[in-house]
N, C-alpha and C positions, 0 to 999 in steps of 0.2 A: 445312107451316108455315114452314120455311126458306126455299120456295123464295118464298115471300108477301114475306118482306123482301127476300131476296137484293138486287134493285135498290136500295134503299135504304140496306142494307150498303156496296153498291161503290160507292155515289156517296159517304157517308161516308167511308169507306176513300178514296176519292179526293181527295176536299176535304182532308181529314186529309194525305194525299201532299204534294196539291199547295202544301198551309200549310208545310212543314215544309221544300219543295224550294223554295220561291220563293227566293232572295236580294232581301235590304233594302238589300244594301251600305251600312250608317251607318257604316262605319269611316273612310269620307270626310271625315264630321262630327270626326272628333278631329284632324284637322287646323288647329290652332287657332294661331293667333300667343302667343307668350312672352309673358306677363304679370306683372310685379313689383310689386306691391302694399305700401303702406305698413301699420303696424297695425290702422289703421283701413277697409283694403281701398281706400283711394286711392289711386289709378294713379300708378308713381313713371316707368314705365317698357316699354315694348311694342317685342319684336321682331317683321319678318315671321316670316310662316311658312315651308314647304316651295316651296309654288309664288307665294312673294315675294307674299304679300297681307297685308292688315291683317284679321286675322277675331280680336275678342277675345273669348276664351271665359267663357262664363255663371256666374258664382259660382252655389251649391247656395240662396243664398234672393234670388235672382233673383226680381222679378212682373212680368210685362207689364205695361206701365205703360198704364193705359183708355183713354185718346187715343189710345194709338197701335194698340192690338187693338183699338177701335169705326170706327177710320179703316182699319185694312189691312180687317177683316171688309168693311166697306161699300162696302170697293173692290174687292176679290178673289174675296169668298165670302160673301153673307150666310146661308145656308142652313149654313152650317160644323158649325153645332153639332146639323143635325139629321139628316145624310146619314151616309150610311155608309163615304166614304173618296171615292165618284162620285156625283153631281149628272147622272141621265140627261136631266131635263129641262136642265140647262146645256148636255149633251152637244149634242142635239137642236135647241137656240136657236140655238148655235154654228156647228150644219151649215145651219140656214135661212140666219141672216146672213150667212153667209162665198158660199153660194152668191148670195144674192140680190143681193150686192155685186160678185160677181166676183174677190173677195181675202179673205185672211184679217182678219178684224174682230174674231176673238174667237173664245178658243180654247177655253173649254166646262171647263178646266181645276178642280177645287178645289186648296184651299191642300193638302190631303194627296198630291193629283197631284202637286203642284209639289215638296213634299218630293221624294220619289221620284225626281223627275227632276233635283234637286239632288243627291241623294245617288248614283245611278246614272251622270248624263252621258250617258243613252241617247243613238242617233239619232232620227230622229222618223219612224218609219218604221209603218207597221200593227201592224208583230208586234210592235215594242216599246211601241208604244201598248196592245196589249193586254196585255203583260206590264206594264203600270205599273197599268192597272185592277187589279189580283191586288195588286202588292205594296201599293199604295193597301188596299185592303180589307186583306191582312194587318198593315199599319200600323195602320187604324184597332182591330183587335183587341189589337193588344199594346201600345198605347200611350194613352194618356184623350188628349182632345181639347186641353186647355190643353197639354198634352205637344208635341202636333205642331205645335202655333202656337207655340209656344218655338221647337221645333227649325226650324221655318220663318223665325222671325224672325231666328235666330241664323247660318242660311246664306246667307240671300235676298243677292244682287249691287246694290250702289248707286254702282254705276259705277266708273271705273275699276278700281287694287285692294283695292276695298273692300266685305267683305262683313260681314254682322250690321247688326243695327237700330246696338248699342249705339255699334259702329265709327262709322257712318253720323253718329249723332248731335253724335261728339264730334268726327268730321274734318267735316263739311260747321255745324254749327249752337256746336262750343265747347262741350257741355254735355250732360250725361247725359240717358239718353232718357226718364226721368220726369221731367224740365224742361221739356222740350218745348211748345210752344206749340200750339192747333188747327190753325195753318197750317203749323206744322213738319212734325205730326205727318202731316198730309196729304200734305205735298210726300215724306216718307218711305213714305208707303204706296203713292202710284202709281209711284216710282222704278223699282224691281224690274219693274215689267209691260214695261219697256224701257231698261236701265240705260246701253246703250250709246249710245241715241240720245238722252238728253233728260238725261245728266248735267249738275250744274251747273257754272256757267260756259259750257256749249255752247246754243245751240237755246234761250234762256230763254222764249220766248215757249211755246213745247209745252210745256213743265213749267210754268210760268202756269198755261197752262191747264188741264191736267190736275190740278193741283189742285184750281183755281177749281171747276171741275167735282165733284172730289168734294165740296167744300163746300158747294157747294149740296144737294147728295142728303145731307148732315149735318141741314143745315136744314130743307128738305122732310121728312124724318126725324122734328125734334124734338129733333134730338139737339143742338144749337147753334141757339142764337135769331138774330135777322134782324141784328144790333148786332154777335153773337160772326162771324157771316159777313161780312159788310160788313168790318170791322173784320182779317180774315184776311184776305181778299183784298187788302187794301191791303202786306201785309207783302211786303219783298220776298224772293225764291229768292237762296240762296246763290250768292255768286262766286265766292268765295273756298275753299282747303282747309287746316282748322286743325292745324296739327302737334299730334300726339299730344303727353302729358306727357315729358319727358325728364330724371328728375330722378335724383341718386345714379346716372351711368352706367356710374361704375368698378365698383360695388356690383351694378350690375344685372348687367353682365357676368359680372361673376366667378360671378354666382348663377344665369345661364341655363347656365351650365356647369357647375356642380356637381349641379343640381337635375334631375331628368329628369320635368319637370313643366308644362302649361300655365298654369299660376296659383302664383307662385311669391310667400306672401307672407312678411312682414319686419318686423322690430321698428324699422324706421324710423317716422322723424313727419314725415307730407311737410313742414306750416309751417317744420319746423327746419332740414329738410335747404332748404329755398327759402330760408330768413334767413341760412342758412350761406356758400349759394354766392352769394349776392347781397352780401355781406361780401366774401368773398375777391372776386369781381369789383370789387371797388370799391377796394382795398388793391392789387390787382394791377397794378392803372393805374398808382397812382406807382410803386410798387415796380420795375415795369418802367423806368422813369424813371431811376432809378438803377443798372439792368444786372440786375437780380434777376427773373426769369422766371416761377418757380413756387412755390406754394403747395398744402398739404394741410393738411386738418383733419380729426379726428375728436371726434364726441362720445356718450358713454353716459352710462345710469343707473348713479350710483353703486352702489346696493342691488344689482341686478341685474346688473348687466355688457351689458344689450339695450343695443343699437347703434343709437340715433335719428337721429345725419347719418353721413354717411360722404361727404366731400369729396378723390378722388382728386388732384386739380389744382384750378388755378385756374377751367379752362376746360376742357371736353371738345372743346369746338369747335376748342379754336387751337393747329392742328396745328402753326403757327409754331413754339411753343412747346411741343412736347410733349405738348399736354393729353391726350392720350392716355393718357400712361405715371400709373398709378397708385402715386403716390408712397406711399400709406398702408402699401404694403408693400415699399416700397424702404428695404434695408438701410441705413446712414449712422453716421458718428458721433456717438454718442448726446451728447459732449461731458461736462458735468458732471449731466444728467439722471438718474443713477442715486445721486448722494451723501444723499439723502431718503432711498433705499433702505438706504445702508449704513450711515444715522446711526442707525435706528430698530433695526437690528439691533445692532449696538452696545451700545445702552440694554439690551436682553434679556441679553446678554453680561455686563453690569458692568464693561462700557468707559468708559462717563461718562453722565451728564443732562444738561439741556439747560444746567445754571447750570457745569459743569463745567471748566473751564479746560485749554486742549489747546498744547500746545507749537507754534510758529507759529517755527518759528528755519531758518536751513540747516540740509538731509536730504543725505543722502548714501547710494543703497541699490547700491553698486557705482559702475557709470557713470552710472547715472540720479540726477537731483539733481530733484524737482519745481520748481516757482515759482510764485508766486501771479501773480495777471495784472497788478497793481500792479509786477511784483519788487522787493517788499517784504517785510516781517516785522515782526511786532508783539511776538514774544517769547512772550504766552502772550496766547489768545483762550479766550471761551467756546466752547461748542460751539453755541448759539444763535448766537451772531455769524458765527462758523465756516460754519454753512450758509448763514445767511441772505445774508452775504457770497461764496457759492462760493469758498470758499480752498482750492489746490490741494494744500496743504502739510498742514493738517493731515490732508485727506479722503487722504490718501494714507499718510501716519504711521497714521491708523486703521485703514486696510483690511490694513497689515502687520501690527499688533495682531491684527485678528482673526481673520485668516486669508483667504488669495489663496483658495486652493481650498472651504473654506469657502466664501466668499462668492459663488465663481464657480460654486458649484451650487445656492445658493440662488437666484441669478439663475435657472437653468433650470428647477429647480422649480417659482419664481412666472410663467414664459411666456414667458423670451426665449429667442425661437428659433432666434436665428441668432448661438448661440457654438459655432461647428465645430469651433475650433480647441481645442488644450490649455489649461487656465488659466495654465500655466510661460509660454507664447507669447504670449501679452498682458500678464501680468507686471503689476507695480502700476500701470499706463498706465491696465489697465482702466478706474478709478475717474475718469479725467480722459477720457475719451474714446478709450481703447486698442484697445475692439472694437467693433462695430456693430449695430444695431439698427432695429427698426422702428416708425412713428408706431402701427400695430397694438399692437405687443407693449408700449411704453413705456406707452402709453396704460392697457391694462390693470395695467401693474406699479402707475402709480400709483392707478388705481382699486379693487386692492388695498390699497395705503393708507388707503383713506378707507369699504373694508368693514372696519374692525375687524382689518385683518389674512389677510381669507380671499382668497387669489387662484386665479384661473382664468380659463378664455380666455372672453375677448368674443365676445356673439355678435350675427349679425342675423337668422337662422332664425327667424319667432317656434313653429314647431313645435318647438326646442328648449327646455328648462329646463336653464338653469344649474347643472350638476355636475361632481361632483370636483375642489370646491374646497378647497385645502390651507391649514390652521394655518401661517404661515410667520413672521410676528412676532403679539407679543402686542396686543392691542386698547389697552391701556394705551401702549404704544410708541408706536402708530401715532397715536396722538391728542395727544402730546405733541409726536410731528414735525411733524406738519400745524397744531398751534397756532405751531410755530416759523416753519413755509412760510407762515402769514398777514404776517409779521412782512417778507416778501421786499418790497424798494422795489418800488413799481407805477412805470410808465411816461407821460410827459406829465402832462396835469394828474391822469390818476389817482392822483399821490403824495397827493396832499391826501386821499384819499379817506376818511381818519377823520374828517375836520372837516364833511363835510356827513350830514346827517339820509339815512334810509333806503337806505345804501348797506352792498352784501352782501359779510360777510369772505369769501376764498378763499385757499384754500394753495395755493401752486404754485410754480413751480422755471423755471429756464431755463436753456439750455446751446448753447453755440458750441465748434464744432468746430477744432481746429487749422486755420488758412489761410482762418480766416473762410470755409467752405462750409457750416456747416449752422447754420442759427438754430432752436431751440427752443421752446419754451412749453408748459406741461402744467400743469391745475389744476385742483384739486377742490374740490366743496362735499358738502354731504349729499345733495344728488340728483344734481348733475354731473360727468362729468370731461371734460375736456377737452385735448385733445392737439391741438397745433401746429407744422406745418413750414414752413422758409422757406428757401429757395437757388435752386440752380438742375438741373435734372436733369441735365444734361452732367457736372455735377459743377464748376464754376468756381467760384474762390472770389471771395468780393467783401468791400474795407474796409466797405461798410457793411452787411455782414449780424451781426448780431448777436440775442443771444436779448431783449434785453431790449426795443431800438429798433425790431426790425423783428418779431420773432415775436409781444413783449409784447401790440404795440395792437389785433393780431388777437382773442388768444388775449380780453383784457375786452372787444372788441365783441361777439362771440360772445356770453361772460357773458352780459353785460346785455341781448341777445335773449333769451335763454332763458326760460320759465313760472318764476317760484320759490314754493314753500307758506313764507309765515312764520312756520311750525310750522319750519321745520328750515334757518332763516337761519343755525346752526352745530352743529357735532357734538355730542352729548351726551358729558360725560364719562363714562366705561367704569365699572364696578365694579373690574378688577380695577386697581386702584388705589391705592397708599400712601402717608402721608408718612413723609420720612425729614431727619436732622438733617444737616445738611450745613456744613463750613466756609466760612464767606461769599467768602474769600481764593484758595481753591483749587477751588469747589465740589464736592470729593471728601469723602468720610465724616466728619464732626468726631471730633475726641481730645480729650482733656484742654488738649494747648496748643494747640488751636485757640482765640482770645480770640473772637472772633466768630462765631457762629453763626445758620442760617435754617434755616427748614425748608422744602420743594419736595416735589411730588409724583414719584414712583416709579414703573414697574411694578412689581405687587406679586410675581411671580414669577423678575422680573430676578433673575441673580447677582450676590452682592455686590460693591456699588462698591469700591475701596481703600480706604483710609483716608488723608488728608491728608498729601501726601508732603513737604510747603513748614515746615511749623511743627515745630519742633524746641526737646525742652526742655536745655537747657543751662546750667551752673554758672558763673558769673562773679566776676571779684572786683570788691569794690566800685566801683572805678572805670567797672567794666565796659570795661576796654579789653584782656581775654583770656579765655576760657574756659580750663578745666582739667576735668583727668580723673582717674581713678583711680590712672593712675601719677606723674600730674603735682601730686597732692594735696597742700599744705604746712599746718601751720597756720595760721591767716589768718580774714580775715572773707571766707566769699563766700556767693554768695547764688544761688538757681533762678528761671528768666525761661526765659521762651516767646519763641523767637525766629522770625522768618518767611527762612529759607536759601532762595534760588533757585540751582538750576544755572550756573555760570557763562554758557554761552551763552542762556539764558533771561533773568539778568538783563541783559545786553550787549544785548539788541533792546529790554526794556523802558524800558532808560535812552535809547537810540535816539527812542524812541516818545517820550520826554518824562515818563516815568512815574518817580514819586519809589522809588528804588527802598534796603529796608531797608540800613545801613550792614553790613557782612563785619566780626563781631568776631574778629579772628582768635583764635588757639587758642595758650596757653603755649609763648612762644618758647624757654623754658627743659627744655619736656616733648621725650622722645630719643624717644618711640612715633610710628611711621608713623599719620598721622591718614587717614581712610576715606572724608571729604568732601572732594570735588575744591573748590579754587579756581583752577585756572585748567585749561582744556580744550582740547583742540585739535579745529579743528572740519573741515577740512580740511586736506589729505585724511585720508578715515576709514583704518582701520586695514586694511592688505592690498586697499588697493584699487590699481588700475594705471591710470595717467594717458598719453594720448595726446596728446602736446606737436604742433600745428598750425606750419607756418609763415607769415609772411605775406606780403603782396603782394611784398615783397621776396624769398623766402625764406631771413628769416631766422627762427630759431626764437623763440615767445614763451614769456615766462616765467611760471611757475607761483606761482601767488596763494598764499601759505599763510597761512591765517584760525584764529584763539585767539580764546578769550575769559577773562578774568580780574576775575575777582569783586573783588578787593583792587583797586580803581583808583590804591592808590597805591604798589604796588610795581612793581617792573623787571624785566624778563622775559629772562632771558638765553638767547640761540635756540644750536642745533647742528646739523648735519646731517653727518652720517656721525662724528662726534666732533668736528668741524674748526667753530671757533667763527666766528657770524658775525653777533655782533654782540650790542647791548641795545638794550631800547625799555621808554618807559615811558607813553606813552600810546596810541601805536600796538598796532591787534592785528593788524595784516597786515603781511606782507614777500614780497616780490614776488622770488624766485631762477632765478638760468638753473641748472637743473638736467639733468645728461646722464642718460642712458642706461643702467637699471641698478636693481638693489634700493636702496635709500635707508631710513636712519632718523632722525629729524627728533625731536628731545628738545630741552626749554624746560623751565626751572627759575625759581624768582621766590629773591630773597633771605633768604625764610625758611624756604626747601628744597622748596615746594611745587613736583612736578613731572607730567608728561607727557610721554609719548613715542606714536609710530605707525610701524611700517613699510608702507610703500609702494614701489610700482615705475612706472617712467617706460620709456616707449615712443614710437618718435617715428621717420620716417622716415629 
């Protein structure tokens, strides 16, 4: 009985061998050109491949698009779908015609042949003729038929280096290959029978034809009416070859490299990243104009943090200029770009709200003295004006309030990634532009902003989701900052932008770097943020880069490209949310002699603000031309009044300013008690600080400025320095001394005993 089958055994057992020993060799086929896809799977971006071709690889809901598998079938193979990998009668037609001819006319091949010999590279030799009938037939068992016509469309040669239909479609025709036309589809199916000879642009007359030719056997067919043929025929064959998409190149780069992927796609949106870089090309013109070279932008979904443009440079192309160097992660002087940041942290603190009044006078933090860009001083500003204004004085009073290191780990927390250095090493500069930063990381600090407070890094993976995002301010915070950042001047005629109908608020900020090298812009809405850079890569600085002039008109064209839902034309305000009673005068906490009261909203978890440090209640006599106290008590008539007391040097800049400022009742010139409110201060130098006296073009030494301020503007100030008197003044609050070398102490007293002193030291070469 064994021995009955035996031969049917070994031929089994053989066939079974010889399936299993054959090589396919398809690892050929993964050879595929880098592909970057936007979220919607359109092409941002395509590198070659290994052996320098354009072959783009098939996404997983890929169709053969019918024109073009009824045009290859009718050209190559119409029997495809009924043989079993070999066509003996093609074989057979093949060996009559070739001999009858005296030349090869026709090779007898199927499309599953051809695979084979795409994926192999055999020679063409007998033996491997016969090993490709084998691997043909084990092809057509491990793979369905639409399988192998994919994989045939997706290798096939169309001349030069370009392989795949889809390649084929979009470098020779502009346009995906289910666009394609009858006569496209034709001219792409006889390509491949001879890619080298009858590419286009070469020989158009043989590709004519060989079109012409399949259409008619279309026709003949049935398969395209005498109108649809007629009508192809007249179309003309490509001359031309279309550049692939090359869009977000600094993006695509960075992501063919991180990604170990042929189809690498991304939360980009090709229209925005084309309306982006078509902006910045057009700004870049003048820009140029005036010595300014390059530009970057970025923008994301607020909600989400996904990366929809991502604008490296101006230009990828203009090597001139760098385009090259991807600015989005080039470190720079963030300038005043982080003060959003440190106002909102503030508010959580019980530092001030937005109605709050912050001291705007000369600082003095050792040798560093801030200055506004004005160098000016107002005395006392809101905190609203404060940012809205970028004032360097008080964003820098704040950040020593509420802590260098504090704040300099909150930075790192919320994604700036490039503070290497110690926070003592940056020192309160930080706040004005002290360390460096990137158009990536900025971008997200303030897209944190405008999540309610949650920050985490930006991404453009769309195989990522957005995690381990951190609580860093309160929602309530961040919503009160970003209503301040609407309130920031716009740029050209955007100033007017309340005055017309259907225009969309945005918070946003901008920042210039010391030496005029970095201009800024950074803005959010409920769906957007938007990050803007402007300078120059080399790092040169220019008078006219600034954040307002040159980053500003970038950052609102951008804007007003953008898609907006007006469902979410502004932020909703937060839950956590309170109102609280605030003194109109100081917008710190009301008291009892606060006369004037409003109420403003809070975070509701903020620590408590102060209390109104300005209005003081105090005992007067009738005349009201002295307070008294307990030791100073006689009998008499006097009476209790709420009075509004500023700091000497607070009131000194408001009188400055023009601002009516309350009269100094002074205090019983009769009472012997040391009183505890300064009236006159001395504002430099601070106390124990050390001054490095310059010389000048002469070398002669200059003299040191010493600045007071005195509340009583109508008493006499009588100055000393080392004990040794030098002199009175009575409207003057500077005196200008040549001071040597050495500890010094500097004491000024007024006529009604009120005094101050400071020790300092002087150094000088």
């Amino acid at each position: 009985m064994l021995k009955k089958y035996r031969p049917a055994v070994i031929v089994l057992l053989s066939l079974l061998l010889l399936y299993f020993t054959i090589p396919l060799n398809l690892d050929r086929f993964r050879d595929y050109s880098t592909m970057v896809l936007d979220n919607d799977d359109r092409i941002l971006r395509v590198f070659l491949n290994d052996q320098e071709q354009w072959c783009l690889p098939p996404l997983q809901d890929d169709e053969i698009p019918s024109k073009l598998e009824t045009a290859v079938l009718s050209y190559e193979d119409r029997s495809f779908f009924y043989h079993p990998g070999i066509n003996p009668w093609a074989i057979l037609r093949a060996f009559y015609l070739n001999v009858k001819f005296g030349k090869v006319v026709s090779g007898g091949s199927t499309i599953t042949m051809q695979v084979v010999r795409l994926a192999s590279q055999n020679s063409r030799t007998i033996p491997y003729k016969l090993l490709e009938v084998f691997q043909a037939l084990k092809l057509e068992i491990k793979f369905s038929k639409k399988q192998i016509l994919k994989m045939y469309l997706d290798h096939a040669p169309y001349g030069r280096n370009i392989v795949g239909i889809r390649t084929a479609a979009l470098k020779y025709f502009g346009r995906e290959s289910e666009n394609l036309t009858w006569s496209e589809a034709a001219t792409l199916a006889v390509l491949p029978n001879a890619p080298g000879l009858i590419s286009p642009g070469r020989q158009q007359q043989q590709l004519i034809s060989k079109r012409n030719r399949l259409l008619e056997i279309l026709f003949q067919r049935n398969i395209i009416d005498e109108a649809t043929c007629n009508l192809s025929k007249m179309e003309p064959v490509p001359d031309v070859i279309y550049p692939l998409p090359m869009l977000a190149p600094h993006l695509s780069r960075q992501a063919a490299k991180e990604e170990n992927s042929s189809i690498i796609r991304t939360t980009l949106n090709k229209h925005i990243q084309r309306d982006a870089e078509i902006i910045l090309a057009q700004q870049a013109e003048y820009l140029q104009s005036l010595g300014i070279n390059n530009i970057c932008a970025l923008i994301c979904k607020t909600e989400t943090g996904e990366i929809v443009a991502y604008c490296g440079s101006q230009d990828f192309r203009d090597s001139e200029r760098n385009g090259q160097v991807d600015g989005v992660q080039a470190a720079r002087s963030p300038g005043s770009t982080l003060k959003p940041f440190l106002y909102a942290l503030c508010m959580d603190d019980g530092i001030l709200l937005p109605e709050t009044r912050l001291n705007d006078v000369p600082t003095f933090f050792g040798a560093f003295s801030p200055e506004n860009t004005g160098k000016n001083y107002d005395g006392l500003v809101t905190a609203h004006e404060a940012l809205v204004r970028s004032l360097n004085v008080p964003a820098v009073r704040l950040l020593y309030t509420y802590g260098l290191v504090e704040f300099y780990e909150s930075l790192k927390t919320a994604g700036i990634s490039t503070l290497f250095r110690r926070s003592d090493d940056y020192g309160l500069t930080l706040i004005i532009g002290g360390a460096e930063a990137t158009l990536f990381d900025l971008t997200g600090l303030y897209r944190g902003l405008g999540n309610g407070g949650l920050f985490g890094k930006l991404h453009w993976n769309k195989s990522e989701k957005f995690k381990n995002e951190t609580q860093i301010i309160s929602s309530g915070a961040c919503y009160l900052t970003l209503d301040i950042m609407q309130d920031v001047s716009r740029p050209g005629a955007e100033y007017y932008w309340h005055q017309y109908e259907n225009q969309w608020p945005l918070a946003w900020k901008t920042g210039t770097s010391f030496g005029n090298r970095d201009a800024w812009a950074i803005g959010i809405s409920p769906e957007w943020t938007i990050g803007v850079w402007v300078g120059n890569f080399t790092g040169e600085g220019n008078p006219a880069l600034s954040g307002v002039a040159t980053a500003g008109p970038i950052l609102f064209n951008i804007f007003h490209s953008l898609p907006k839902d007006t469902a979410k034309n502004w932020f909703a305000a937060p839950l956590e949310l309170t109102i609280v009673s605030i003194c109109k005068d100081s917008g710190f906490l009301a008291t009892e002699n606060c006369p004037d009261k409003t109420e403003t909203w809070a975070p509701e978890n903020m620590k408590p603000l102060k209390f109104c440090p300005y209005h003081k209640k105090r005992f007067l006599n009738d005349a009201e031309t002295f307070t008294v106290c307990s030791h100073c008590w006689e009998e008499g008539n006097y009476h209790e009044k709420s009075v509004l007391e500023y700091p000497p040097v607070v009131a000194k800049y408001l009188r400055k300013r023009g601002q009516i400022v309350p009269r100094l009742i002074q205090h019983n010139p009769q009472c012997d008690r040391i009183q505890q409110d300064k009236t006159i201060e001395i504002i430099y130098p601070t106390r124990e600080s050390v001054i490095y006296i310059p010389k000048d073009m002469g070398g002669i030494k200059q003299k040191v400025t010493i600045k007071i301020a005195n509340r009583n503007r109508r008493s006499r100030i009588f100055w000393y320095l080392d004990s040794v008197y030098l002199g009175t003044t009575e409207d003057e609050e500077e005196m200008s001394l040549n001071i040597v070398k050495g500890r010094h102490k500097l004491y000024i007293t007024d006529e009604l005993g009120n005094d101050a002193e400071v020790s300092f030291k002087v150094i000088s070469k």
